[in-house]
N, C-alpha and C positions, 0 to 999 in steps of 0.2 A: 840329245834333243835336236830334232830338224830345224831349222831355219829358213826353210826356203817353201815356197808356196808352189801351186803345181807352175810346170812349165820352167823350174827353178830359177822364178823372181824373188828377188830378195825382198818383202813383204815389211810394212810398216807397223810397230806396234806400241798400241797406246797402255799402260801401265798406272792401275790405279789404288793407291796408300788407302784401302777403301774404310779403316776406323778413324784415319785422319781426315778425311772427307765427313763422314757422319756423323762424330761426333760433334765438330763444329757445325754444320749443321743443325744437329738436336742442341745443342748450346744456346742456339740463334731461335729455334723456334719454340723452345723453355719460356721465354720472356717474351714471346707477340701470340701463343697458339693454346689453344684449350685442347685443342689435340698433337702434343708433341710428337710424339713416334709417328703417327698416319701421316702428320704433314714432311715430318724427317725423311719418313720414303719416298714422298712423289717428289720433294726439293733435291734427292739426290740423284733418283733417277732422271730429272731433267739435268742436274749437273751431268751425269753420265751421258747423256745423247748430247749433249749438247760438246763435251769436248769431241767428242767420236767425228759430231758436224767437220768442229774445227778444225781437227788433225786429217778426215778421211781417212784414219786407218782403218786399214784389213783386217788389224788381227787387235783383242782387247783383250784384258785382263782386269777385273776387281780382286783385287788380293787382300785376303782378310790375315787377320792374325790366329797364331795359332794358340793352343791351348797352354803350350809348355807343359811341363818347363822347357825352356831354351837350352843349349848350348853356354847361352850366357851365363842364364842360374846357375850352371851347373861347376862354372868359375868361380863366380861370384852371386849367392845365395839374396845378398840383397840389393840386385838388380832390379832397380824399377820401385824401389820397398817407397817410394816417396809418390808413388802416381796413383791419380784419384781413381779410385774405382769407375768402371761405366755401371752407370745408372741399371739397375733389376728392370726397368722397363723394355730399355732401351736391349738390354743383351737376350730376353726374352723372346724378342721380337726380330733378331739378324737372321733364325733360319726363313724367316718369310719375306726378308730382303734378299735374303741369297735366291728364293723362287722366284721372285719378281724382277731381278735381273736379268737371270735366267730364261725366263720367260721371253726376255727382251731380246735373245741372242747373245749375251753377255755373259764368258765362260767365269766364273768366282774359282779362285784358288785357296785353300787352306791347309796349310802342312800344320801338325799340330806340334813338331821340333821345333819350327822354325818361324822365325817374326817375318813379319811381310814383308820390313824392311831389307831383308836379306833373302825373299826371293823374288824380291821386283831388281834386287839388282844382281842376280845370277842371271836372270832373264835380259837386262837389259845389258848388259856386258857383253854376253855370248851374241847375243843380236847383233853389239855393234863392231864386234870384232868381225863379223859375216855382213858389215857394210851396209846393214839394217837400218833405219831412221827410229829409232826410241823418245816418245813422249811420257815423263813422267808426271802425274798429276798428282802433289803434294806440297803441304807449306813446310817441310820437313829440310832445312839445308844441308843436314848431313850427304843426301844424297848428290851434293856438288862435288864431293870426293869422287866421284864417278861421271860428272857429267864433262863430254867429247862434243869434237864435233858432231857425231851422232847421236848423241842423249844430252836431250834439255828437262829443264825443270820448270812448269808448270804451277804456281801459283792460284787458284783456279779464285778466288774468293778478292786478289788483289788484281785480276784479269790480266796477267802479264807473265813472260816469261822471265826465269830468273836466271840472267847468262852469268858468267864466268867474271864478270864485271862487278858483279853482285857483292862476291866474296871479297875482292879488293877493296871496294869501296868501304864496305861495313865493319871489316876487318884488317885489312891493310895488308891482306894474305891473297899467295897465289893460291887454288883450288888446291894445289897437289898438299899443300902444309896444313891442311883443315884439320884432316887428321892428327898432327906431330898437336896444331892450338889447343885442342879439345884434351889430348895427351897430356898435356902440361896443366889445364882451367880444371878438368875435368867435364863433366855434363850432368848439371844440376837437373833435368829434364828425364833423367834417367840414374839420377844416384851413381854415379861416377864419380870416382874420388879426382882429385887432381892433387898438386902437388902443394902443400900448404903453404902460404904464402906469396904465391904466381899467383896474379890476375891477368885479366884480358889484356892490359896495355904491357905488363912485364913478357908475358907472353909472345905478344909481338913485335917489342924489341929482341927479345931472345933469338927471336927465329928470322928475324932482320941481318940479326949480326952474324948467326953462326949457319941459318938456312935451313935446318932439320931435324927432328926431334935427339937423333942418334949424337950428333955434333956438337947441341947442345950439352948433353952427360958427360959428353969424352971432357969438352974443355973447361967444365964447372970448377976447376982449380983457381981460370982465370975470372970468373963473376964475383963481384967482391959482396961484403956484406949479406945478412942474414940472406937473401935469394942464394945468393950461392952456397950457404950451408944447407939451406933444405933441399937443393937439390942434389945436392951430396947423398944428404942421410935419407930422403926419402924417390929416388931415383928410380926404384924399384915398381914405386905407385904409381908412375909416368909409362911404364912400360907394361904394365900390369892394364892400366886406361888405353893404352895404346889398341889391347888385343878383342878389348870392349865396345869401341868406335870405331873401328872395322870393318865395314861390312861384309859379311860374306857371299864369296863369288863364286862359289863352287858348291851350292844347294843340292842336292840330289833329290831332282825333280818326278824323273821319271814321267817327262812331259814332250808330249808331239807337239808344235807350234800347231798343227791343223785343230789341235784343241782349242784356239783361241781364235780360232777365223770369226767373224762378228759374223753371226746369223740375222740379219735385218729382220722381223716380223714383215711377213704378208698382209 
């Protein structure tokens, strides 16, 4: 996948979780609108121009999800078995959001392997490894397992970006051990097992003391009391979670960046 625009500048690109964006959204315009889906389109499309204003990128992407199964499914069967359906209106109605993006200059991605969230951050990786500036626009934190100097996280509904700071504060974790937390809590959000008995604060002393998901298992002989026996006998489920929160970074896109150049309407 190229990276570089003509004249080989290294090109900005803005990255958008587009069912995380719309469905909240259509959530919001459920309870004030008699016309949910009509108004969900034009509130998103103004969100969409409007972050495009803010960052000036060159180059855009709305990334939808795909149809799966996943990769994940295909681990783990009841991946996701806990998340609410999108509304028959609303999923009715996404090829004529995907036109009227479209329309707007705005390239839409859909692999139907692969969740969005795993190719906004093959895109957004390989970008910033090629010294790229990457904005992601989702309430999604997983995505701080990835965010560098050159990839932030955009919050687009709390107006703010969500730095590296974010993660310490609310969790008491550097970005890099998101991963190892989630690993051990699991992710209720997505039907991830975690490790029985770890919660969030056990969690974060674990990885206080010992630093890493892996360090933690080695040295569970010395964690006393029932934590340390579950994580004895169910160790497995930690590491199993581990391959599930993830993200993956090596999508096989089969994608020119010149696909995403933002075509501005005339």
């Amino acid at each position: 996948m190229g990276l570089c625009g003509a004249g080989g500048q290294l090109m900005d690109l803005l990255l958008l979780d587009a069912m995380n964006l719309i469905r909240r959204i259509y959530a919001a315009q459920q309870q004030r609108s008699d016309s949910p889906v009509e108004d969900t389109l034009l509130h998103s499309q103004n969100a969409i121009l409007k972050n495009i204003e803010n960052t000036q990128a060159k180059h855009v992407a709305m990334v939808f999800d795909g149809k799966g199964p996943t990769w994940r499914h295909h681990l783990y069967p009841e991946y996701k078995a806990d998340r609410k359906p999108m509304p028959d209106e609303l999923g009715q109605a996404l090829p004529e959001f995907i036109r009227r993006f479209e329309s707007l200059g705005i390239a839409c991605l859909l692999y139907d392997e692969y969740e969005a969230d795993d190719v906004i951050a093959t895109l957004a990786v390989k970008t910033s490894e090629h010294g790229g500036r990457v904005s992601i626009v989702s309430t999604d934190k997983g995505f701080m397992q990835i965010s560098d100097e050159n990839v932030s996280l955009y919050h687009h509904f709390d107006k703010r970006i969500l730095t590296l700071d974010d993660v310490k504060m609310q969790l008491g974790l550097d970005p890099h051990q998101l991963i190892d937390f989630l690993s051990l809590v699991g992710d209720t959000t997505n039907h991830v097992p975690g490790i029985p008995g770890v919660g969030p604060k056990t969690a974060g002393s674990l990885l206080d003391q010992y630093g890493d998901l892996d360090t933690v298992l080695i040295n569970s002989e010395l964690v006393k009391g029932k934590v340390g026996e579950s994580l004895r006998e169910h160790y497995r489920v930690a590491l199993f979670a581990r391959k599930l929160v993830t993200l993956k970074l090596d999508c096989t896109l089969d994608l020119n960046l010149k696909k995403l150049r933002y075509k501005k309407p005339s």
